[in-house]
Structure formats: C-alpha cells, structure tokens
N, CA, C and O atoms as CSV, one atom per row, in Angstrom:
chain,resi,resn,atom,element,x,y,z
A,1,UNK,N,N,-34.022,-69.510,-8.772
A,1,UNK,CA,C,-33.127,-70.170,-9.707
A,1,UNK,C,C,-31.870,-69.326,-9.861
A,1,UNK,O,O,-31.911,-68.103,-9.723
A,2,UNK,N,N,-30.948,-69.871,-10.098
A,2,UNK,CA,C,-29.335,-68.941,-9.999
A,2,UNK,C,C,-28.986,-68.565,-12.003
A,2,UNK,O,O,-29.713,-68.885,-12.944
A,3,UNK,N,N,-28.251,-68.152,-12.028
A,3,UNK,CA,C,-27.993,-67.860,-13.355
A,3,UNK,C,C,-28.074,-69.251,-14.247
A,3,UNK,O,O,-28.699,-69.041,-15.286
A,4,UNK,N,N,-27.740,-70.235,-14.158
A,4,UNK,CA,C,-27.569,-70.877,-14.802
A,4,UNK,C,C,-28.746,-72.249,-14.843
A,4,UNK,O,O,-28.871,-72.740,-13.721
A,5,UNK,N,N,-29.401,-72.767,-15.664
A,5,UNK,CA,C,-30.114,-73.921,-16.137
A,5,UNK,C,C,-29.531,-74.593,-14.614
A,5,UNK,O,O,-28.562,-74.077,-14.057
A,6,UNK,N,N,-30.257,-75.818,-14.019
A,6,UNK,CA,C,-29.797,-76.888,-13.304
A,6,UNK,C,C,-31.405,-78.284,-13.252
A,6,UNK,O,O,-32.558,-78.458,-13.648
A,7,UNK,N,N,-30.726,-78.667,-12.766
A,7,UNK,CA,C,-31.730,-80.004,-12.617
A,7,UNK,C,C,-31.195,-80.367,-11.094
A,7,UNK,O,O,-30.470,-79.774,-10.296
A,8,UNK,N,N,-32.140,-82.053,-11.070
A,8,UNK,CA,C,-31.742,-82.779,-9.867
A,8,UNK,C,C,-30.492,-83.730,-9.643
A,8,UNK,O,O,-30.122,-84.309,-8.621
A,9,UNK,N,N,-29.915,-83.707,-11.032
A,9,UNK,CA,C,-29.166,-84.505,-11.533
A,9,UNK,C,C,-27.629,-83.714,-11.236
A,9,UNK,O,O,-26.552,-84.293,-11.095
A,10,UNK,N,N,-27.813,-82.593,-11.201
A,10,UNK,CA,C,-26.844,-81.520,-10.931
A,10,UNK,C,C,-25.965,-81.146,-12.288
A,10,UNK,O,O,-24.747,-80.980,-12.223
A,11,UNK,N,N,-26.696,-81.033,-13.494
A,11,UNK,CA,C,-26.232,-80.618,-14.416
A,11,UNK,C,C,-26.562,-79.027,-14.700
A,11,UNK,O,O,-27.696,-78.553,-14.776
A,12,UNK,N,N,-25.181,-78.229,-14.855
A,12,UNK,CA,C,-25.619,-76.899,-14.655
A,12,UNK,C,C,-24.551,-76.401,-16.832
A,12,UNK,O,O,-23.556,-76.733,-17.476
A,13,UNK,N,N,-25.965,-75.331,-16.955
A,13,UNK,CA,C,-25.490,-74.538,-18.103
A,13,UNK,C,C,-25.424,-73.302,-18.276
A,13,UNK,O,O,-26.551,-72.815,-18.371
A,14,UNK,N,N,-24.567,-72.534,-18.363
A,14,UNK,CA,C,-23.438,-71.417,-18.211
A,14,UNK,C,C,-22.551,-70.872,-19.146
A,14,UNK,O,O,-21.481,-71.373,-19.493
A,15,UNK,N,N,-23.235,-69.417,-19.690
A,15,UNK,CA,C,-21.871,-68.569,-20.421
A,15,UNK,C,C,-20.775,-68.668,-20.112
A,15,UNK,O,O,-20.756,-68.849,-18.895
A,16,UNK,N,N,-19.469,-68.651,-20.650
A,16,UNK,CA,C,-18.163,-68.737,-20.122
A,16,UNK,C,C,-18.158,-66.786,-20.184
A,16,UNK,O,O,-18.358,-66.315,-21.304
A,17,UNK,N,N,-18.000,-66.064,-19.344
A,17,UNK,CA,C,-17.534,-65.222,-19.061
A,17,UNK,C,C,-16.354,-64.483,-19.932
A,17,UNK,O,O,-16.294,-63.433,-20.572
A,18,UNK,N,N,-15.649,-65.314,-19.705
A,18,UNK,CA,C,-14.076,-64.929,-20.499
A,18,UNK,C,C,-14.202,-64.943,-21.852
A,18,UNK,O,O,-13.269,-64.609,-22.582
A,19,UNK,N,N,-15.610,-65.412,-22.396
A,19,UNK,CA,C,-15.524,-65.192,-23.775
A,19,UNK,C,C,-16.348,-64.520,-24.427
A,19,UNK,O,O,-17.328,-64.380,-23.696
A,20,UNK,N,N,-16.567,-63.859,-25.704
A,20,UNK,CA,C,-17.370,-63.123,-26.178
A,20,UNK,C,C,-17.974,-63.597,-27.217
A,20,UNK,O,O,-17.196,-64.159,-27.988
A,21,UNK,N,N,-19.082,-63.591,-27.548
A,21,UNK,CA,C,-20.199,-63.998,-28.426
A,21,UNK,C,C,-19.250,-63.169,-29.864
A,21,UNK,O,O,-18.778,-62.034,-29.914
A,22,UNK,N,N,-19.243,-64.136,-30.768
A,22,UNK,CA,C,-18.873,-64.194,-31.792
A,22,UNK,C,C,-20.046,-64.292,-33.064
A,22,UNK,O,O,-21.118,-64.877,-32.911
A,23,UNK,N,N,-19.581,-63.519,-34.512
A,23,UNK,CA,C,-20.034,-63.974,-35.436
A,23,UNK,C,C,-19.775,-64.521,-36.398
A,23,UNK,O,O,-19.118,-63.778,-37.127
A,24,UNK,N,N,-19.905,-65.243,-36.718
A,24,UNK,CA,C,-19.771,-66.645,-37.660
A,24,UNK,C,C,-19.853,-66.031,-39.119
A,24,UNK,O,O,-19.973,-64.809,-39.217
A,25,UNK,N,N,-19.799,-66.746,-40.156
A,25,UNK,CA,C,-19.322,-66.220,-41.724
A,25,UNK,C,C,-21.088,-66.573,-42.399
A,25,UNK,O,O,-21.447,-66.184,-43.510
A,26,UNK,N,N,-21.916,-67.308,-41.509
A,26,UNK,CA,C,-22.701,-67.548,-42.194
A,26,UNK,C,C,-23.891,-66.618,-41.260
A,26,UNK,O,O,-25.063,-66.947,-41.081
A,27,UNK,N,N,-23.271,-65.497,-40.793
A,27,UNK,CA,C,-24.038,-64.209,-40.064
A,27,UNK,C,C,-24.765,-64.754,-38.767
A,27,UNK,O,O,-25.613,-64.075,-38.188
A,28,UNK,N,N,-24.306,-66.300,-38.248
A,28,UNK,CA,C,-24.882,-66.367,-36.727
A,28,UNK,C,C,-24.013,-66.043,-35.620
A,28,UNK,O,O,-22.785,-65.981,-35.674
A,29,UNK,N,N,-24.745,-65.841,-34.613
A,29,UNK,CA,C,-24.149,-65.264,-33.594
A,29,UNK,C,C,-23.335,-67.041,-32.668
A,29,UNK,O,O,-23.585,-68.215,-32.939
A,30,UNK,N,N,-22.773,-66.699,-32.043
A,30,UNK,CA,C,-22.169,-67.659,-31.036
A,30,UNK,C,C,-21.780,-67.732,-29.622
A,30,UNK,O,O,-20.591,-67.441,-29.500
A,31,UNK,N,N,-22.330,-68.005,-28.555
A,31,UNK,CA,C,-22.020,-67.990,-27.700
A,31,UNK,C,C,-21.619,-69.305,-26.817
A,31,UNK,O,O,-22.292,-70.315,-26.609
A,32,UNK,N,N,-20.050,-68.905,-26.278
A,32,UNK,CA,C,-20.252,-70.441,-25.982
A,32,UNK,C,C,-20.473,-70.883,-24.614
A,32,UNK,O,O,-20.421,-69.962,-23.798
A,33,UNK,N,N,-20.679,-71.911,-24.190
A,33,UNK,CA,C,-21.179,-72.036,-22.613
A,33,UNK,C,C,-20.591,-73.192,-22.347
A,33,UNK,O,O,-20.321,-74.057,-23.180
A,34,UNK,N,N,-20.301,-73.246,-20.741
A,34,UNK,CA,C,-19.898,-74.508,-20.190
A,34,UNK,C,C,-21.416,-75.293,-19.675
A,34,UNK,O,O,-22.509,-74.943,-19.229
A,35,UNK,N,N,-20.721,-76.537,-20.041
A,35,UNK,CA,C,-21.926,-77.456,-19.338
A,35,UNK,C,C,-21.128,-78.631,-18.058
A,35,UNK,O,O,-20.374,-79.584,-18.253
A,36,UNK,N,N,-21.682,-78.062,-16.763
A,36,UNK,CA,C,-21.240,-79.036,-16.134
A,36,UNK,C,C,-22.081,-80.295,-15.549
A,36,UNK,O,O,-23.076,-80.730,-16.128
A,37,UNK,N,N,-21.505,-80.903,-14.180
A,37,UNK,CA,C,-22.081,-81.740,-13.495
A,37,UNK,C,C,-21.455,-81.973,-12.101
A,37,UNK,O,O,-20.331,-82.418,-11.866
A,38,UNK,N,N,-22.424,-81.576,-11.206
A,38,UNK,CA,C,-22.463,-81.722,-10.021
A,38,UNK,C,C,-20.272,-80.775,-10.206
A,38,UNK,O,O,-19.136,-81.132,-9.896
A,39,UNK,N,N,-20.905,-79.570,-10.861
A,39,UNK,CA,C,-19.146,-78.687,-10.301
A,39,UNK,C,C,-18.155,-79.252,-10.971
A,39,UNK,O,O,-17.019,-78.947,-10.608
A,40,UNK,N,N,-18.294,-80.101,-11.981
A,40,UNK,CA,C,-17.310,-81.146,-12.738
A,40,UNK,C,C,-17.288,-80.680,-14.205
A,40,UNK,O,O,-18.140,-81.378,-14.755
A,41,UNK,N,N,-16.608,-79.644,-15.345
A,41,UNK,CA,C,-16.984,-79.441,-16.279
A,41,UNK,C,C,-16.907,-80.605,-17.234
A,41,UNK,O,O,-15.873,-81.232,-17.465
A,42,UNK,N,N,-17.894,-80.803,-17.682
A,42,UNK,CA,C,-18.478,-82.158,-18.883
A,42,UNK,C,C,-17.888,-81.557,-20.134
A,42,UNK,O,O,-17.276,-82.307,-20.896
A,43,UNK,N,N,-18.022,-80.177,-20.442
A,43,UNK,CA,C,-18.300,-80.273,-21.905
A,43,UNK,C,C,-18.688,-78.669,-22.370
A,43,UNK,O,O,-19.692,-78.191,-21.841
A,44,UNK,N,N,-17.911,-77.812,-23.360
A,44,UNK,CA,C,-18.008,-76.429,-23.932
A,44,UNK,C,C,-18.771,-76.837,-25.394
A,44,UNK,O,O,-18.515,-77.757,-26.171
A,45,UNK,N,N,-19.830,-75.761,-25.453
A,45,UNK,CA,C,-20.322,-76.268,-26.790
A,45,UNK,C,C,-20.727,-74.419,-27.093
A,45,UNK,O,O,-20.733,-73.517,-26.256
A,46,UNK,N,N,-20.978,-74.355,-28.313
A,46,UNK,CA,C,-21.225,-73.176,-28.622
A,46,UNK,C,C,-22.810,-72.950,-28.525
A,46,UNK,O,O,-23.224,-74.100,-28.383
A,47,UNK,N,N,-23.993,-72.043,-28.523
A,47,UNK,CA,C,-25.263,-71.701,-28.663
A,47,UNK,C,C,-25.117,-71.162,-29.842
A,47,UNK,O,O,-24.416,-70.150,-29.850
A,48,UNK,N,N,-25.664,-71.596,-31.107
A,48,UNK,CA,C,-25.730,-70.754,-32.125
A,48,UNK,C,C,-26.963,-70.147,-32.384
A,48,UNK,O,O,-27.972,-70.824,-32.184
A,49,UNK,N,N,-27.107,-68.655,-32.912
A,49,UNK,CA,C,-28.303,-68.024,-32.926
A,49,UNK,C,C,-28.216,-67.442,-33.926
A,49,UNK,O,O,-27.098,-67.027,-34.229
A,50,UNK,N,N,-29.372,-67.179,-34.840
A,50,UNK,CA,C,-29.638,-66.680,-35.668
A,50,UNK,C,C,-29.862,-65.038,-35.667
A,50,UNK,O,O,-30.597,-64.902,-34.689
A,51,UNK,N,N,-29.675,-63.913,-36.133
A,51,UNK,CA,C,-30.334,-62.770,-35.763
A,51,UNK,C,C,-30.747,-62.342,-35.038
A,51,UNK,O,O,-30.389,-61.689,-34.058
A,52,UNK,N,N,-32.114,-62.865,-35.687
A,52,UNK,CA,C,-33.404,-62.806,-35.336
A,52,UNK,C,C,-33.756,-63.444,-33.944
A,52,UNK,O,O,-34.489,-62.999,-33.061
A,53,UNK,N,N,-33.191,-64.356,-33.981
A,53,UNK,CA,C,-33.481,-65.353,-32.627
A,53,UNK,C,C,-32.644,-64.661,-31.382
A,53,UNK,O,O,-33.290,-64.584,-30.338
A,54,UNK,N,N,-31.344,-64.166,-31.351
A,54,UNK,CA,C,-30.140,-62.865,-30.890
A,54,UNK,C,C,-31.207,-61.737,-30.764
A,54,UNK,O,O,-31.438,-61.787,-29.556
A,55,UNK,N,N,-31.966,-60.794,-31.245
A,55,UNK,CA,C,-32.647,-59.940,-30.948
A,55,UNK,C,C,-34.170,-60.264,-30.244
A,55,UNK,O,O,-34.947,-59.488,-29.689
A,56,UNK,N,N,-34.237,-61.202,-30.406
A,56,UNK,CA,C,-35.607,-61.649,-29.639
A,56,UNK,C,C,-35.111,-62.005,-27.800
A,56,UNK,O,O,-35.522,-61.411,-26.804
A,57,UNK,N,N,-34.345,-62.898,-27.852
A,57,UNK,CA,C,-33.499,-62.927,-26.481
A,57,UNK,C,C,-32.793,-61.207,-25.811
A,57,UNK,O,O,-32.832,-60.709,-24.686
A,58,UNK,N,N,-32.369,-60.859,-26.753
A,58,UNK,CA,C,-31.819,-58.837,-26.315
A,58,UNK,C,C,-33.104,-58.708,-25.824
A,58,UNK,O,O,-33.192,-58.583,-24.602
A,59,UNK,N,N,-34.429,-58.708,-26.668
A,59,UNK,CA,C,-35.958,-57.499,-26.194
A,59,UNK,C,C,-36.032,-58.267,-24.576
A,59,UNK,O,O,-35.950,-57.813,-23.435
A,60,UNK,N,N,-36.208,-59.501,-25.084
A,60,UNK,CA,C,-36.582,-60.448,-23.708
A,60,UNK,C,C,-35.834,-59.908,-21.981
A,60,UNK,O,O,-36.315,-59.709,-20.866
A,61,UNK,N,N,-34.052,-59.824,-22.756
A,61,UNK,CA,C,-33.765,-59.304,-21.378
A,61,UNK,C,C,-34.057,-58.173,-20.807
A,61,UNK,O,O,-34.246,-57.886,-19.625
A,62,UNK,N,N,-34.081,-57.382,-22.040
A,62,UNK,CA,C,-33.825,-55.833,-21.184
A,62,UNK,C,C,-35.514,-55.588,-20.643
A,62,UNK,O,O,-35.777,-54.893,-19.662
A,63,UNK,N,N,-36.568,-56.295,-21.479
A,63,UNK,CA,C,-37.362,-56.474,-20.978
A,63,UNK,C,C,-37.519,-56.698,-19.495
A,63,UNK,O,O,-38.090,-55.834,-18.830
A,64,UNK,N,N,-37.007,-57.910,-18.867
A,64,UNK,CA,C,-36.570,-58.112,-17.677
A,64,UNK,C,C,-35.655,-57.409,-17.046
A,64,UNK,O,O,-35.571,-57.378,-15.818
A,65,UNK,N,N,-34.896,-56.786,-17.836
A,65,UNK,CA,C,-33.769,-55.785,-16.718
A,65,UNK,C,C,-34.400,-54.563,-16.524
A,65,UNK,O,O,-33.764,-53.685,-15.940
A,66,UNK,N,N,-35.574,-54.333,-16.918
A,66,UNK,CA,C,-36.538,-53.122,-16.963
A,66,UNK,C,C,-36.821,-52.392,-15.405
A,66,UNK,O,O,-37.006,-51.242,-15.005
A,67,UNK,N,N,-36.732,-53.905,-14.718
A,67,UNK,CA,C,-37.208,-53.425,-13.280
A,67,UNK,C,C,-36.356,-53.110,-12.363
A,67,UNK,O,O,-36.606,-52.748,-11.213
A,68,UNK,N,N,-35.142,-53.274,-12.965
A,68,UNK,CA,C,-33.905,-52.816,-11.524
A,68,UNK,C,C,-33.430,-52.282,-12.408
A,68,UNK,O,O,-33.616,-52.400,-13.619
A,69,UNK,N,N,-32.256,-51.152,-11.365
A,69,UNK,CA,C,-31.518,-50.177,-11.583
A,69,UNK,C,C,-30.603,-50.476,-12.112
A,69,UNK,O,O,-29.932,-51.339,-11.546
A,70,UNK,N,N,-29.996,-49.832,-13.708
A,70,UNK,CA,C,-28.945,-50.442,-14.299
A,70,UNK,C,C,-27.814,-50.034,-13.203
A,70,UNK,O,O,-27.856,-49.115,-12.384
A,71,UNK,N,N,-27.000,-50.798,-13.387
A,71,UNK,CA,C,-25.749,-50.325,-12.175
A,71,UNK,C,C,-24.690,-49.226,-12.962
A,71,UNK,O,O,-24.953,-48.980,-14.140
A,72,UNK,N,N,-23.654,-48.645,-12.419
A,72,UNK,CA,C,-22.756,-48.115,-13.073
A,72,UNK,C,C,-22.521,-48.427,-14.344
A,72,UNK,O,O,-22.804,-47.824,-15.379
A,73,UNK,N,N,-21.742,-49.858,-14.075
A,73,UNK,CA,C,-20.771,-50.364,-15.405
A,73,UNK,C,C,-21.727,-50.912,-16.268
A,73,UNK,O,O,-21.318,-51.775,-17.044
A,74,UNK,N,N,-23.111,-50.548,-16.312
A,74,UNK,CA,C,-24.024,-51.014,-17.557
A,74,UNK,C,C,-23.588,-50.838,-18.585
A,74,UNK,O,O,-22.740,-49.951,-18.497
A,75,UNK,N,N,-23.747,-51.411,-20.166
A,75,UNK,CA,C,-23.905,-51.130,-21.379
A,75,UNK,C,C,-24.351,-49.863,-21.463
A,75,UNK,O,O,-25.038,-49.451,-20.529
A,76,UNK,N,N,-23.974,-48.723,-22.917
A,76,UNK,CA,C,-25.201,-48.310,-22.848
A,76,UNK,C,C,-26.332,-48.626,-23.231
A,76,UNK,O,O,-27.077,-47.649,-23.153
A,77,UNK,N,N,-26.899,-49.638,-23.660
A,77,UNK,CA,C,-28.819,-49.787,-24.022
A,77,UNK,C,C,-29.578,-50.506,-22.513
A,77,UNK,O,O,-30.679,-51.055,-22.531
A,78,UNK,N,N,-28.564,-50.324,-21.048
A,78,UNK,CA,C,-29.372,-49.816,-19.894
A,78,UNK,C,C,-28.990,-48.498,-19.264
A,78,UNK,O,O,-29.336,-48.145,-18.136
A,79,UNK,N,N,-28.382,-47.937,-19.945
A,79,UNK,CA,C,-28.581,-46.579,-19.110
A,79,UNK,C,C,-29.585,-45.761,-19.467
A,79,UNK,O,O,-29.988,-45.854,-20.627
A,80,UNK,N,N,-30.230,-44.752,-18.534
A,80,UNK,CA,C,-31.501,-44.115,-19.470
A,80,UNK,C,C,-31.067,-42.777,-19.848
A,80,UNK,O,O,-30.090,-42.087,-19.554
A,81,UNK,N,N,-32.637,-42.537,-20.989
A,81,UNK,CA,C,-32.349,-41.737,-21.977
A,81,UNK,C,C,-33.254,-40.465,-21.225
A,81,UNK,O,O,-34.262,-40.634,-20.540
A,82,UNK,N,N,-32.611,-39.173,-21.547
A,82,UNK,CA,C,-33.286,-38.230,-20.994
A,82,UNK,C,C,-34.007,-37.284,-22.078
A,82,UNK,O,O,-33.272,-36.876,-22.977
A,83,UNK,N,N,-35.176,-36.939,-22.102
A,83,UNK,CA,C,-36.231,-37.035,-23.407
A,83,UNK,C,C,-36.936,-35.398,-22.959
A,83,UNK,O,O,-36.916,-35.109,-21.762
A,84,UNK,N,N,-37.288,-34.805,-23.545
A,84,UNK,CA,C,-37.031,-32.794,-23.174
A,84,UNK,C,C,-38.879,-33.472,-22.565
A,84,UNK,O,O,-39.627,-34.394,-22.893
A,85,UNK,N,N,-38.894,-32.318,-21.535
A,85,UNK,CA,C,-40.047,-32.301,-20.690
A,85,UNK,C,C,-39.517,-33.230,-20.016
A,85,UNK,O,O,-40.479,-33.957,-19.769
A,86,UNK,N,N,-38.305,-33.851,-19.392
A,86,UNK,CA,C,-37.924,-34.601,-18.309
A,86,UNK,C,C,-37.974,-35.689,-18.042
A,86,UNK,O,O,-37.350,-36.157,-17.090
A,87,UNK,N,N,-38.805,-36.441,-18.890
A,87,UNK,CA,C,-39.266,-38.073,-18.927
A,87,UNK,C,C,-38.273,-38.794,-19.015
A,87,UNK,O,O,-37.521,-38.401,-19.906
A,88,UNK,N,N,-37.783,-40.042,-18.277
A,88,UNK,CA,C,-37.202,-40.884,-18.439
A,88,UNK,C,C,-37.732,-41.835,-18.949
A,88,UNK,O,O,-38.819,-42.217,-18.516
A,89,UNK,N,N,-36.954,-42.632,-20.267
A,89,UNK,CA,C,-36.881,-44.233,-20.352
A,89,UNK,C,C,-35.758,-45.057,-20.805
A,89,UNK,O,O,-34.842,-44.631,-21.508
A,90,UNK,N,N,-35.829,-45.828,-20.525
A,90,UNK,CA,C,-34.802,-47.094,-20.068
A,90,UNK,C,C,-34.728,-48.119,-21.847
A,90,UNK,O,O,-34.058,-49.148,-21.940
C-alpha cells in the first residue's frame, strides 16, 4: 500500500505536505489532507483530533518507525538516546 488510503474506485487520501497540523482554540489538533480521484483533487478537508486520539496515532507510528533507521533529517523523538552502560533506545 503507498502512503496514502486508495480503493478501486481510485480515490486517494493524503496529508498536504505544505501544511502543518494546527491547533484549534478548542485544544484539537488539525491536519489537513487532500482527497482525490483517479489524480483529480475532489476536495481539502481538515482531520480533527483530539489529544488523546494525536498521541495514540504518535505511539502507533513511532511504534512502526521502530524498525528502520531514522534517517538524518529525523525529528528528534527518532533519533536515539544514548543511556550510560551503552544501551541504545529509539
């Protein structure tokens, strides 16, 4: 599967890149995404998330980014931490 949601229908859903997750006055997070079709953009709508629901998706990824090598230009919460007696974790 590629980054983005798709079907057979060729509807694909996608962060816009160029924009940054925002917070809202009533403390949710926002991210907004394009929704296309068959390469045709339909329609920008925002993902609104709660906190809680924002930190459950964070554990989830890094969860999953656990297994490959953060690259250079990572954040730092994938670069690893170096812990006395030499142990690494991520």
């Amino acid at each position: 599967m590629s980054r983005t949601g798709w079907d057979a229908h060729g509807w694909e859903l996608a962060p816009i890149a160029s924009m940054a997750v925002s917070l809202e006055a009533d403390d949710r997070m926002a991210l907004t995404l394009q929704i296309t079709r068959r390469g045709e953009l339909f329609a920008t709508a925002p993902l609104r998330l709660t906190m809680a629901e924002a930190e459950r998706i964070h554990a989830a990824l890094c969860h999953a980014l656990n297994r490959e090598a953060a690259p250079l230009d990572a954040p730092e919460c994938r670069k690893p931490i170096q812990y006395s007696g030499g142990r690494r974790r991520y």
